[in-house]
N, C-alpha and C positions, 0 to 999 in steps of 0.2 A: 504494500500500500504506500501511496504519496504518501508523507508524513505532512508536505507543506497543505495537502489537499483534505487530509484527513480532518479537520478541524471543521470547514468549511461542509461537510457532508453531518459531520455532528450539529452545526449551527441550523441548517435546515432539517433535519429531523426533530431537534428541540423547539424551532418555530410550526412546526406540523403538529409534535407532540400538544404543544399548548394551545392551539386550533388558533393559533392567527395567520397562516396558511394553511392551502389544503395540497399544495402541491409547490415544488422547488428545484433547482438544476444548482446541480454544485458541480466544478471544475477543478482538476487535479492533474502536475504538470512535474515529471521529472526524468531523470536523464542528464548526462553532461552534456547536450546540447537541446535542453527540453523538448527533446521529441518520443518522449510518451507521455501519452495526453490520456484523461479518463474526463467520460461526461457521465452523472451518475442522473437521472430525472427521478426524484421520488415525490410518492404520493400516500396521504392516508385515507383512513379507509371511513367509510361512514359520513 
């Protein structure tokens, strides 16, 4: 896992968790020349 991105997937899941979204895209970027990229789209449920 990114470590720099990992933060940014927690920050949108704790905004989902607390229902002030319902849905979020976080970005995670590493590599010695940042070329592995992650796009994560999560959503909850209900």
């Amino acid at each position: 896992m990114m470590a720099a991105g990992l933060i940014r997937m927690v920050e949108v899941a704790n905004r989902i968790h607390s229902g002030e979204v319902s849905r979020g895209v976080a970005h995670a970027t590493g590599g010695h020349a940042l070329q592995h990229n992650l796009i994560a789209v999560l959503e909850g449920e209900g």
